[in-house]
C-alpha positions as CSV (number, residue, x, y, z in Angstrom):
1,X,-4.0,26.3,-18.7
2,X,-3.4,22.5,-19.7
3,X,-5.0,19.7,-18.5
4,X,-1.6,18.6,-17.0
5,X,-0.9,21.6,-14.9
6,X,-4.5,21.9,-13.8
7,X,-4.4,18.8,-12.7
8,X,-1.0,19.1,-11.2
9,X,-2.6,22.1,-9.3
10,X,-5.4,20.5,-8.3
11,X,-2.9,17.3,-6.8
12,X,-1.3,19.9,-5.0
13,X,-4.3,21.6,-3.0
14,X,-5.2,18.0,-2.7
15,X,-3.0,17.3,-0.3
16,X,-3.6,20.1,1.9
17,X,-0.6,22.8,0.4
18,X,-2.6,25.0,-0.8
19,X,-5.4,27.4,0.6
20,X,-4.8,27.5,4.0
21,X,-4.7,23.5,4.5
22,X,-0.7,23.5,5.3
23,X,-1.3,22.9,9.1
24,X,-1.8,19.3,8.8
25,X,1.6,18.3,8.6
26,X,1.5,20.0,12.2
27,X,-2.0,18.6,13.7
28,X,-0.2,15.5,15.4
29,X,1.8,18.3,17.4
30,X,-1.1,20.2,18.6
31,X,-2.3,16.7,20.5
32,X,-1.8,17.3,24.7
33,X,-1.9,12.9,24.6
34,X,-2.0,10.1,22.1
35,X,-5.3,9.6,20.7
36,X,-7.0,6.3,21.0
37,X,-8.2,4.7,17.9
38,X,-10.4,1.6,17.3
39,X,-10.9,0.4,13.7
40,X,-13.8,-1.9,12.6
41,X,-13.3,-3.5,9.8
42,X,-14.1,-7.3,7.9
43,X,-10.4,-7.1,6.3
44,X,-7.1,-6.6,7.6
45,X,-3.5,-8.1,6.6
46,X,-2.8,-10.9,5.5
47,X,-5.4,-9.9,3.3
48,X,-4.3,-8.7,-0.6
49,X,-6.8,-5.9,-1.1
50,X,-7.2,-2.3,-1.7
51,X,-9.2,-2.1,2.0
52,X,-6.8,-3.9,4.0
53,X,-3.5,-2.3,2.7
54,X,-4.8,1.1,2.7
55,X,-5.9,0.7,6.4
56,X,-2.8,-0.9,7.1
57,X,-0.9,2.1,5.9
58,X,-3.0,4.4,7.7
59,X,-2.3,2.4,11.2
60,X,1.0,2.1,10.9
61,X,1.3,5.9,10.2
62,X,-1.1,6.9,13.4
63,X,1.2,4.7,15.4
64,X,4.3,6.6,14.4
65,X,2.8,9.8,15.7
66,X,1.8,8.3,18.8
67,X,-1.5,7.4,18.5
68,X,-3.0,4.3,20.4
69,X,-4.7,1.7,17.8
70,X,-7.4,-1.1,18.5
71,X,-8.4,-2.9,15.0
72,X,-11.6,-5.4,15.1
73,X,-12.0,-7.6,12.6
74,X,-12.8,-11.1,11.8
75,X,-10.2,-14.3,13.1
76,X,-8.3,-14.8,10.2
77,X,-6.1,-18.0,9.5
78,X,-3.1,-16.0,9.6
79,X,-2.7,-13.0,12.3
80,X,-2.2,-9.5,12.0
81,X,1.0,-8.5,13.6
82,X,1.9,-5.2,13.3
83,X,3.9,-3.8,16.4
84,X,2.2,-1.8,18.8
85,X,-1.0,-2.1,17.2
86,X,-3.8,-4.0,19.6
87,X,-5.7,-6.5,16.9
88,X,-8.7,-7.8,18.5
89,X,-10.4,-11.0,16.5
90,X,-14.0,-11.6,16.4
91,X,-16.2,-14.8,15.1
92,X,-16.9,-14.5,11.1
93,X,-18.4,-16.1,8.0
94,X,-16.5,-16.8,4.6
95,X,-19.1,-15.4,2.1
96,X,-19.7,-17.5,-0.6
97,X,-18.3,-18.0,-3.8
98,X,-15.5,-15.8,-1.9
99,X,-13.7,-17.9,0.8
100,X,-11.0,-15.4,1.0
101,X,-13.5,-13.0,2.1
102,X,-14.8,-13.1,5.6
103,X,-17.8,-11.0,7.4
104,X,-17.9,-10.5,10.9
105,X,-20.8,-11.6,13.1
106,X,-23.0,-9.0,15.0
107,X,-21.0,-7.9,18.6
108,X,-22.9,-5.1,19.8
109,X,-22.6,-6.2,23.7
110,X,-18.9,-6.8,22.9
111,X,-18.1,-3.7,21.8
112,X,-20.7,-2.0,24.7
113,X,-18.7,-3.9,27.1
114,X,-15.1,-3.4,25.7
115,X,-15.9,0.7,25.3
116,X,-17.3,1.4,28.3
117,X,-14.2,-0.5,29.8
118,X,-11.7,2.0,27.4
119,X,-13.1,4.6,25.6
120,X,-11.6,5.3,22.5
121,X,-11.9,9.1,21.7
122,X,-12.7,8.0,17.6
123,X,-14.2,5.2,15.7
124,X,-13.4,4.6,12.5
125,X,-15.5,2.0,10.4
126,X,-14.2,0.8,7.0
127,X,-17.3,-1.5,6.2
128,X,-21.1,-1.5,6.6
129,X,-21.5,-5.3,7.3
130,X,-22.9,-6.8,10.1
131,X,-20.2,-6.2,12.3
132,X,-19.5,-2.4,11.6
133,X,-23.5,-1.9,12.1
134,X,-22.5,-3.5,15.5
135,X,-19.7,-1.0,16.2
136,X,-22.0,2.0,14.6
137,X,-24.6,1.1,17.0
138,X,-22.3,1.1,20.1
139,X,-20.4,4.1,19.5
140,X,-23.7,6.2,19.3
141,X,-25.0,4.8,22.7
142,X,-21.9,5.8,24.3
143,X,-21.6,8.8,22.8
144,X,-18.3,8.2,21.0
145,X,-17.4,10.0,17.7
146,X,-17.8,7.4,14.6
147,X,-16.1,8.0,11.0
148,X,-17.1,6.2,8.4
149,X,-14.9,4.8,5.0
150,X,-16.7,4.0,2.0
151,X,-14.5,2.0,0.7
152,X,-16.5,-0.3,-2.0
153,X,-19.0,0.4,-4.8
154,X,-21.6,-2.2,-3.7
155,X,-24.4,-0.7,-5.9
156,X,-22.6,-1.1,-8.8
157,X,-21.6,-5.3,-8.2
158,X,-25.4,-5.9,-8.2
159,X,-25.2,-5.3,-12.1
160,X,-22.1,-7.8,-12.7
161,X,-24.1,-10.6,-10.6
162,X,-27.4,-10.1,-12.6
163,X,-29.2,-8.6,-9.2
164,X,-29.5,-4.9,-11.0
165,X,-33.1,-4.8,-9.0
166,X,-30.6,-4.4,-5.8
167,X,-29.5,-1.8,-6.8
168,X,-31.6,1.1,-5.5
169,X,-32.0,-0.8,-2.3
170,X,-28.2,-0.9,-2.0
171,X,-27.9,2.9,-2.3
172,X,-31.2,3.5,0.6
173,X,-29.7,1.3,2.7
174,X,-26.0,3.0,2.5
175,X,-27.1,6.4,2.7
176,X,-28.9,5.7,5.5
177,X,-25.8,3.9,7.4
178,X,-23.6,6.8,7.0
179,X,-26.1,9.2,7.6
180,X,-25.1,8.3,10.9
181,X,-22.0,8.6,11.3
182,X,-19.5,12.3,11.6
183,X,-18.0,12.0,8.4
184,X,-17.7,9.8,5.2
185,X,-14.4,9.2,3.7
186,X,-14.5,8.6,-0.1
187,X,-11.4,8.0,-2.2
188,X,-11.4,10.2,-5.1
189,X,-14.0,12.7,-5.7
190,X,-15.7,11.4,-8.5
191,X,-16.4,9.5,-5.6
192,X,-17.7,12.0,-3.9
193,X,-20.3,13.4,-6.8
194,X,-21.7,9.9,-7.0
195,X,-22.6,9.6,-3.4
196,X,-24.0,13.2,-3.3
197,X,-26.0,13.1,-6.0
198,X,-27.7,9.9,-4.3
199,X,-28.4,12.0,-0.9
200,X,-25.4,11.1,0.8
201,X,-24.0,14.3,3.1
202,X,-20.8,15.1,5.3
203,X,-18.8,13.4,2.5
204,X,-15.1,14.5,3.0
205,X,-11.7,12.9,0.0
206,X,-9.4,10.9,1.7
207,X,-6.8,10.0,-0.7
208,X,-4.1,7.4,-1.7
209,X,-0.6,7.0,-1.3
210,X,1.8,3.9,-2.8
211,X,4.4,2.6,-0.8
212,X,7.5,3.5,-3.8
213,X,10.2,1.8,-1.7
214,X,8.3,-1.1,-2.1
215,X,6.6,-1.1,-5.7
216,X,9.9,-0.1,-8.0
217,X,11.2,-0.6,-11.3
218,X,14.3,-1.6,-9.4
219,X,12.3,-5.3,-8.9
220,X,12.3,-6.1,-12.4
221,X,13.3,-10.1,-12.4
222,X,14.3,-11.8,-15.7
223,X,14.2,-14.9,-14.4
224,X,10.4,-15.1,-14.1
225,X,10.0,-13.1,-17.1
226,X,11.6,-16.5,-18.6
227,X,8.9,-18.4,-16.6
228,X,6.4,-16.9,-18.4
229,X,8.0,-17.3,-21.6
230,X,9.2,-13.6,-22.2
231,X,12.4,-12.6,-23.8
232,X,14.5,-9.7,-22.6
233,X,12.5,-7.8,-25.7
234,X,8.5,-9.9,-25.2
235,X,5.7,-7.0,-24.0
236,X,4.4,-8.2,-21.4
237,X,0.8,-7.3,-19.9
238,X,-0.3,-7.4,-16.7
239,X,-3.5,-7.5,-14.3
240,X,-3.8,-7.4,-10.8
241,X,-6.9,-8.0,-8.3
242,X,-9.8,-10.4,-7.8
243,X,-10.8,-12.8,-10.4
244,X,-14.2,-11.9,-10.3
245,X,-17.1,-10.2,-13.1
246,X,-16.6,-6.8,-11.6
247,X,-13.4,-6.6,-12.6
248,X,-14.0,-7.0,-16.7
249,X,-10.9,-8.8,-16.8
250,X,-12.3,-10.7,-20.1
251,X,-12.1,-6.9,-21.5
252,X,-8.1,-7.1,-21.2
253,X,-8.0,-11.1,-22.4
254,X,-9.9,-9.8,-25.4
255,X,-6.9,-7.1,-25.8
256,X,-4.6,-10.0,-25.7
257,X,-6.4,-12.1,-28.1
258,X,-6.8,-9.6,-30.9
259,X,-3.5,-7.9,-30.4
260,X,-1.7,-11.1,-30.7
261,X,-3.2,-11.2,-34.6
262,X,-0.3,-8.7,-35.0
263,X,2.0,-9.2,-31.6
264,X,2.1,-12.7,-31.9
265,X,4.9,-13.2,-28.9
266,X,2.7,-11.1,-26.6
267,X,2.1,-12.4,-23.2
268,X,-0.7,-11.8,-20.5
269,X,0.0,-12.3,-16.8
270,X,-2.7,-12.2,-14.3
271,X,-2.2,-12.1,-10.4
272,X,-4.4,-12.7,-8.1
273,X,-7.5,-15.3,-7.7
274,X,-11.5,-15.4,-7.2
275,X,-14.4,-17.0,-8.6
276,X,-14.0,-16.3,-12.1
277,X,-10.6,-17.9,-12.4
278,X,-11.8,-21.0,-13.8
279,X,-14.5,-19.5,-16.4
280,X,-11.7,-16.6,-18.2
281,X,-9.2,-19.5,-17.7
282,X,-11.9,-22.4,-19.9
283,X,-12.2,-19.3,-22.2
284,X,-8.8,-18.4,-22.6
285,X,-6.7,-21.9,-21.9
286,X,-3.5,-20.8,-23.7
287,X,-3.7,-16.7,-23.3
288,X,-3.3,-16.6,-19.7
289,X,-0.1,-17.4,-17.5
290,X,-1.9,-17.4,-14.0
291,X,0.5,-15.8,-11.3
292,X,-2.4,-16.8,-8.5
293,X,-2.3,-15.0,-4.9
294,X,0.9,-12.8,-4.7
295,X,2.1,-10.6,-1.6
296,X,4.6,-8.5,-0.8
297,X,8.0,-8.4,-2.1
298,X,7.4,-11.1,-4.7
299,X,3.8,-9.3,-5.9
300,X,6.7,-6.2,-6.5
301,X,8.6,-8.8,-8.6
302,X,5.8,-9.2,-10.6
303,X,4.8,-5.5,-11.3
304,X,8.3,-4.5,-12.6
305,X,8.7,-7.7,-14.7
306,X,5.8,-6.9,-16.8
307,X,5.7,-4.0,-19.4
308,X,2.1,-3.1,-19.3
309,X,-0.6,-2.7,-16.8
310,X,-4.0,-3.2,-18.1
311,X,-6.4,-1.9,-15.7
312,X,-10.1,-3.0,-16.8
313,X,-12.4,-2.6,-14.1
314,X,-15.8,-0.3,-13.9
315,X,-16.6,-0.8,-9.9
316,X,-13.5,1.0,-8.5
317,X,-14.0,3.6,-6.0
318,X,-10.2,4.2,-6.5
319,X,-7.8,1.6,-7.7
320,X,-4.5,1.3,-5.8
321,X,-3.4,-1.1,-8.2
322,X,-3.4,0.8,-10.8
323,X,-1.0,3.5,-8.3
324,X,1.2,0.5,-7.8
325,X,1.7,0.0,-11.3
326,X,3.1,3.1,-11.9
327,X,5.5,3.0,-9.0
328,X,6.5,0.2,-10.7
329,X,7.4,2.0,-14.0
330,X,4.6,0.3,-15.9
331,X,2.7,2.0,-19.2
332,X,-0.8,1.5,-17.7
333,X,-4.1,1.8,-19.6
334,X,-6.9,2.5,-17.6
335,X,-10.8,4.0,-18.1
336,X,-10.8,8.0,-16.8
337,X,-12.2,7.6,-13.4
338,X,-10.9,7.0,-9.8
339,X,-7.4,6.5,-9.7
340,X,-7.4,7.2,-13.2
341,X,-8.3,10.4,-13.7
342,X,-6.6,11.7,-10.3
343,X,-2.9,10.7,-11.4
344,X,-3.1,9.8,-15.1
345,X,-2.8,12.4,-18.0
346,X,-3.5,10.4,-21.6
347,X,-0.6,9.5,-23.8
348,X,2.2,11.4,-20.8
349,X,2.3,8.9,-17.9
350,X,0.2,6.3,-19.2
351,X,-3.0,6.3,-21.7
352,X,-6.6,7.0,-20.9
353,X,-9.7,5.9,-22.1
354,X,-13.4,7.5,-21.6
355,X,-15.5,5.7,-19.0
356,X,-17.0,2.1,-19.9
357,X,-16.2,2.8,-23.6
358,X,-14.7,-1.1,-24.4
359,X,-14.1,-0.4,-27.8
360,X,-12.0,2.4,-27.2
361,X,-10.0,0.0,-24.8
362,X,-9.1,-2.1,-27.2
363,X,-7.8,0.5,-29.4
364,X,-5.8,2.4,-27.2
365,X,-4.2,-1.1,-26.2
366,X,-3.3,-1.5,-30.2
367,X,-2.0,2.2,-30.1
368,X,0.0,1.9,-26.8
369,X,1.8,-1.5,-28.4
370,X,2.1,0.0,-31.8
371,X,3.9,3.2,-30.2
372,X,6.6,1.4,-27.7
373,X,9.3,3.8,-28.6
374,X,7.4,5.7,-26.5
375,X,7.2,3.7,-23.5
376,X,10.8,4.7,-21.9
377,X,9.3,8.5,-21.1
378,X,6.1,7.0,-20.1
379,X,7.5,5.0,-17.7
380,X,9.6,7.5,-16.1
381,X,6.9,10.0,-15.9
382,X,4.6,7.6,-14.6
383,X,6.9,6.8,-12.0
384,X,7.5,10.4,-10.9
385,X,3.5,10.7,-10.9
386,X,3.3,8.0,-8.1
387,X,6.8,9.1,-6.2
388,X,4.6,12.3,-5.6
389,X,1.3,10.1,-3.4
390,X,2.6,10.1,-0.2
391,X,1.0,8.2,3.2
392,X,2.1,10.6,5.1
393,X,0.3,13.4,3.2
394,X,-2.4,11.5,3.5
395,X,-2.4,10.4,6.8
396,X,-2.6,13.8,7.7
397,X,-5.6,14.4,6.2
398,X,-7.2,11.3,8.3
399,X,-6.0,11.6,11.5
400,X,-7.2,15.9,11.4
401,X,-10.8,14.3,10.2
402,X,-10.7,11.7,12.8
403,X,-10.2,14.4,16.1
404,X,-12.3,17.1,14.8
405,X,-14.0,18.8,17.2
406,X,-12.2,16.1,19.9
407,X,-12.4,17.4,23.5
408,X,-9.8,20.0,24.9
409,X,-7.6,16.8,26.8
410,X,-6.4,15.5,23.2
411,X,-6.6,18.5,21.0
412,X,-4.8,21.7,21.5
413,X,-7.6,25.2,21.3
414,X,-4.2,27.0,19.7
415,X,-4.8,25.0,16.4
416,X,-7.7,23.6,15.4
417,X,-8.2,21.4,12.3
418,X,-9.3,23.6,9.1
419,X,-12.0,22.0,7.2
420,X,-11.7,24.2,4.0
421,X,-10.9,20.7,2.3
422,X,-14.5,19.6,3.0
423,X,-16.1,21.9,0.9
424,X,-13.4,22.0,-2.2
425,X,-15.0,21.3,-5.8
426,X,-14.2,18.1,-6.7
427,X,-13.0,18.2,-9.9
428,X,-10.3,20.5,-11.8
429,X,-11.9,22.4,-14.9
């Protein structure tokens, strides 16, 4: 069998069609009443992040099935409004170096307080800060279910900021919070091998969807392809995420610089911003159009108006950018884990590179340019490869994790959510 039809197959079962995991497309029907939900989390919209859109996704799906939705996290500037969601802001700190990135304070007698007031039947908690620790601690008094996301690979950042002796104490210290906890939910299961082969147990894949609607080839905009000095015929590359050292975004301005030796009207946009910016920008002055912090509609703009996604980064625990980009018809180039090796098969919708191997990065960049009479059937098949992620696949996944094992008042004894996915092996052969 291939490697694209076994991992085709394994897509398939991954989404619950396969081996007796078809009834959760019907679990929200089996509910006698709306479940109530509170999420804990240290980002939420406005924020641009893999966290806060994925658990924005996630509420907005659990609400269209009924479900009753509390999110804590820290007061932002700007709101979070999203209809019939209750958002509930608590006091934070921006962490430094990152002002964009806030932590929430310890509210263990809020949350006492607020839950013994209204119980919620599940808590989820996206991040293992202060203020989840809080919410962790609560829950367990009362009695009340917790799951648990693991969302980012802390262990790994201690590397990128020269702290590598953090590391192991980073790994005790998470294995020990979601120890305590029902269930973790881990992106991708390379993912999932990681954290067991460090102790971690009750580890369960949660995937991805993209939002195609929004992130389409249909957004394409000359006009700021001309603001970034590209012709109708320029390649463009792209990057999008923090500017920060996890990211090894000096890996793809180092593609840039050496493939302009042959490409010379080659162009490199980067969106977002972060503490790097001004270093890779000192280092790079004239290689880099900065795009800076880019939402919505207009952050689609600037996925269909490049040609090329280059997708750096070692620290992912799954990538949604790099899913975006190939909603948006893009010919990514990516290392083969996360994201990566779930939805792209080398040199068919987009090329592939082994893990951490730099050199080979920088080849397969030369290779990808060299070979753009390919790129039309990439494109397309890269785009069919994201139409097939779907939130609502995954939501149903989430919200049969979140009421397992609820009481008899929310969850119907005729069908009961099967846990065969639990136990799947992780990888395709």
């Amino acid at each position: 069998m291939s490697t694209l039809t076994q991992r085709s197959r394994f897509i398939y079962f991954y989404y619950g069609q396969l081996d007796g995991v078809s009834n959760y497309s019907s679990f929200s029907r089996s509910l006698k009443r709306p479940g109530r939900v509170s999420i804990v989390t240290d980002t939420f919209l406005p924020d641009v992040n893999g966290v806060a859109m994925t658990l924005s996704q996630l509420c907005q799906e659990l609400r269209h099935r009924g479900h009753q939705l509390e999110v804590v996290y820290p007061k932002a500037e700007t709101r979070a409004a999203i209809p019939g969601i209750a958002v509930r802001e608590v006091p934070g700190v921006s962490l430094p170096g990152y002002p964009e990135v806030r932590l929430g304070l310890p509210q263990p007698g809020k949350f006492l307080r607020a839950w013994r007031e209204r119980r919620p039947d599940v808590v989820y908690v996206a991040t293992e800060t202060f203020l989840g620790s809080s919410a962790l601690w609560a829950a367990r008094k009362l009695g009340i279910r917790v799951v648990s996301g693991y969302h980012t690979h802390f262990p790994q950042y201690f590397s990128h900021y020269h702290l590598p002796v953090l590391e192991d104490w980073a790994w005790r210290y998470l294995r020990r919070w979601h120890s305590r906890t029902a269930r973790t939910l881990v992106p991708a299961p390379d993912v999932q091998l990681d954290l067991e082969s460090h102790g971690f147990d009750n580890i369960s894949v949660l995937g991805r969807g993209v939002d195609g609607n929004l992130f389409h080839p249909g957004k394409r905009d000359y006009w700021l392809r001309q603001q970034w000095g590209a012709g109708p015929e320029t390649p463009v590359a792209l990057c999008v995420g923090r500017v920060a050292p996890e990211k090894n975004l000096s890996l793809a301005a180092r593609c840039v610089r050496e493939a302009r030796k042959r490409f010379p009207d080659l162009q490199l946009v980067m969106v977002g911003d972060g503490p790097s910016r001004e270093e890779l920008a000192s280092k790079e002055a004239s290689a880099i159009h900065w795009a800076g912090m880019q939402r919505g509609e207009m952050l689609a703009a600037h996925y269909a108006s490049a040609d090329i996604f280059l997708f750096p980064s070692l620290t992912e625990t799954y990538g949604n950018v790099l899913a975006e980009a190939m909603a948006s018809g893009l010919v990514t180039l990516s290392f083969d884990y996360a994201a990566s090796h779930e939805l792209v098969s080398h040199r068919y919708d987009g090329y592939q590179v082994p893990f951490g191997d730099a050199e080979a990065f920088v080849r397969a960049f030369h290779e990808l340019l060299a070979e753009r009479s390919s790129w039309e059937q990439i494109r397309h098949r890269a785009r069919l490869r994201a139409e097939s992620q779907s939130w609502t696949a995954v939501t149903d996944v989430f919200e049969s994790i979140l009421f397992e094992g609820c009481n008899q008042s929310i969850l119907s004894p005729s069908i009961q959510p099967n846990n065969e996915h639990q136990h799947r092996s992780p990888r395709p052969v």
